[in-house]
N, C-alpha and C positions, 0 to 999 in steps of 0.2 A: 060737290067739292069745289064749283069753279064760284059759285056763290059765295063762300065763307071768304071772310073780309081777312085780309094781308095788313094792312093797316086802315083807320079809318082818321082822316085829315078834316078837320071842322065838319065834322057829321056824315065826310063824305066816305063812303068806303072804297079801298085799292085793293082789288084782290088781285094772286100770286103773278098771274099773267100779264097783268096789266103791268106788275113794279117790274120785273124780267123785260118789259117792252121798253119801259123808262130807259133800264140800265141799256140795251140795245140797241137805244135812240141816242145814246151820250155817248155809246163807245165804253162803254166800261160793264159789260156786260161779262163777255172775256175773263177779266183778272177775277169777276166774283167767280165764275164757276171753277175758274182753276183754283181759287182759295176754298172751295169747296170739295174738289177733288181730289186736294191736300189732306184737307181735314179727314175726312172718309177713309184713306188710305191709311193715315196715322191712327186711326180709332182703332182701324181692322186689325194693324200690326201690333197693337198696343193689346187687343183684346183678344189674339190669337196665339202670339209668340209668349213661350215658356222662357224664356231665357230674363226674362225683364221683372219676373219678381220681385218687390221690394219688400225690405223688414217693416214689419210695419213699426216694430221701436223707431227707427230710421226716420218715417215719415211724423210719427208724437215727435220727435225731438224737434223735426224741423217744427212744427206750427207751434211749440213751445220757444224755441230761439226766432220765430214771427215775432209773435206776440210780445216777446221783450222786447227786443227791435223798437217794433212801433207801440209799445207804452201800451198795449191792449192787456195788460194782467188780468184787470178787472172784470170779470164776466159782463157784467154790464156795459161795460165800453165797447165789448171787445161784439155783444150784440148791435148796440148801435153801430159801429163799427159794417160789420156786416149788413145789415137792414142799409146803409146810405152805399152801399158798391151793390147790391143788388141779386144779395146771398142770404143764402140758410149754410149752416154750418156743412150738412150735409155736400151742399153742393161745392164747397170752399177746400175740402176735405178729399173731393174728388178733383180737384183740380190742380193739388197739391200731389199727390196721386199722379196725376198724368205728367205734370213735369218731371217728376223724376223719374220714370216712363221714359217720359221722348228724351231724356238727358245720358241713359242708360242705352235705347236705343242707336239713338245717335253716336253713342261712341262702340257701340258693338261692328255697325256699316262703318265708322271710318277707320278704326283701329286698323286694321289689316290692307288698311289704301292706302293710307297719306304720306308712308316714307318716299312712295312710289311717285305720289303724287307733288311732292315736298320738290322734290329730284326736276320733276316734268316743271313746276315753275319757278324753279330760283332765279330762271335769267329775271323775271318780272320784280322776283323778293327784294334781289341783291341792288344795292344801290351804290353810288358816286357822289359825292359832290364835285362838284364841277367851277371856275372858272373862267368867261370868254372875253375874249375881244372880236367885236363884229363892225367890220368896215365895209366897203363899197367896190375898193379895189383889189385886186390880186398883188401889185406890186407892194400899197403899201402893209397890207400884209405881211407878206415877206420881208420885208423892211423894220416890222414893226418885232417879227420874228427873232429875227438879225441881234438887234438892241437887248431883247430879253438873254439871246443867248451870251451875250456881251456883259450880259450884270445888268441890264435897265430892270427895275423895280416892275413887274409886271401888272398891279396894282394903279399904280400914276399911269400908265401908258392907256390900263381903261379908262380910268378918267378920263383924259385928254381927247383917245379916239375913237372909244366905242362908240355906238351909235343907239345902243339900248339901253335901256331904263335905266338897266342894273347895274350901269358902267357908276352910279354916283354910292354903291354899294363893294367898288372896285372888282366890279364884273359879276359878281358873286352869285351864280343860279342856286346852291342849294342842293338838296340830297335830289337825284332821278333813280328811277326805276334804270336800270340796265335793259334793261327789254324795251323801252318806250326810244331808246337812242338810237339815230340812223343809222345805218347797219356799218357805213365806212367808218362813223368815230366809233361807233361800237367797238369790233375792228383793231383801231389802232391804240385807245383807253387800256387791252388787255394786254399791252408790250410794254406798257410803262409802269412807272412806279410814281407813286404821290411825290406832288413837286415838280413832276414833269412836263414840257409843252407840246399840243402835237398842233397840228396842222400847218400852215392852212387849208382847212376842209370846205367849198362851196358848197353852200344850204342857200336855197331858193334865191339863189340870185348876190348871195352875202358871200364872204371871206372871213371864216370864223377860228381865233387861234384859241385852243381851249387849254386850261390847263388842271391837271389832277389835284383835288386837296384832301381827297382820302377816298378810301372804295369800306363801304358796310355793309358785309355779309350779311343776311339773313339766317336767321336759326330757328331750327324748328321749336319754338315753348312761346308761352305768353299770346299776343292779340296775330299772332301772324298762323300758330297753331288752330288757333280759333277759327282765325277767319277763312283756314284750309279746312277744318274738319265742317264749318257751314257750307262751305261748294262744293264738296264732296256731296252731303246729305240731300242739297235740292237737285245735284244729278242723280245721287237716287231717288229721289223724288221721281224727278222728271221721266227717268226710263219707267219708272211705276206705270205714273199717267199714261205712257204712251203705249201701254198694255191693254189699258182698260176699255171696254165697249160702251161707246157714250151714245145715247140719243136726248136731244133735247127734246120735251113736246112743251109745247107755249099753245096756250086754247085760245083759237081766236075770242 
């Protein structure tokens, strides 16, 4: 077994051991097997669970809406087609097959998570725009504070005295994550209302007056559902793996 050649490189042969020592020599040894542990898992659940049935009209219609798609009508195209990705029908037919498999799967494991899980991370969803004035001193801060509550133009005052980039933007940070803000503006951002100024807050040595220009909820649909019902799946994933009884053997 340890004789038959893994790949053979200008006449040379690499068998299995040897390329497993490459990837172990580079550090990236690791991520193949766990992409393999992956795969194995998914095959087994794929090729065990009853619940993932698909029509198979379902699956003709998709590789018919393919085909149109990418201008394959043609039998002939749609051969070469296939021959230049490194397919037979057969095997193209099962891989079409398996996505809508793991698509079906996937949403059986998160369905019954993600309201739950939606909940657990909104502080991270939910976002703010923000903007600051960040000076040096505590007084002129307060000061600067002062003038805004006064009617000064909030805007002109970063200009003038911020001391960050953004000040030529009129302070303007942009949407944040609510989760990623220091826990004291954190804090004080949920008393107010858009329009409002709070500090001054000391961050790392700075005096920073911030102020509200809208707060954006997060909702569960579209790329935020998505990308909840993918972290859900590779924690199932991951508690999978961490089930499973692994031995590597590498021959010397």
């Amino acid at each position: 077994m340890e004789s038959t050649s893994f790949l053979v490189v200008d006449e040379q042969p690499i068998t299995l051991s040897q390329a497993l020592k490459y990837l172990q020599t580079s550090g990236k040894l690791q991520p193949f097997i766990l992409e393999i542990l992956k795969q194995r898992i998914l095959e087994t659940e794929l090729q065990t669970r009853k619940d993932l049935e698909i029509n198979p009209g379902v699956i003709e219609q998709a590789i018919i809406d393919f085909r149109l798609q990418q201008q394959l009508t043609d039998p002939n195209n749609f051969q070469e087609w296939l021959i230049n990705n490194g397919l037979d029908y057969p095997t193209f037919h099962q891989q079409v097959v398996f996505n809508f498999k793991l698509d079906k799967l996937r949403n059986n494991i998160t369905e019954s998570r993600i309201q739950e899980y939606f909940i657990e991370q909104k502080i991270f969803l939910d976002r703010v725009v923000l903007s600051r004035i960040v000076v040096k001193e505590q007084e002129l801060a307060e000061e600067l504070k002062s003038q805004i509550l006064e009617g000064a133009r909030f805007e002109q005052l970063a200009q003038e005295y911020s001391v960050t980039d953004d000040r030529i933007v009129n302070g303007m940070m942009g949407p944040i994550s609510r989760g990623q803000l220091p826990d004291a503006l954190r804090a004080l951002i949920e008393l107010v209302n858009p329009g409002e100024v709070v500090g001054p807050i000391e961050i790392d040595d700075w005096y920073c007056l911030f102020r509200v220009d809208q707060f954006i909820s997060a909702t569960l649909e579209g790329a935020v559902k998505q990308e909840l019902e993918n972290q859900i799946f590779e924690q199932w994933l991951g508690e999978k793996m961490q089930k499973l009884n692994i031995q590597l053997q590498v021959n010397s």
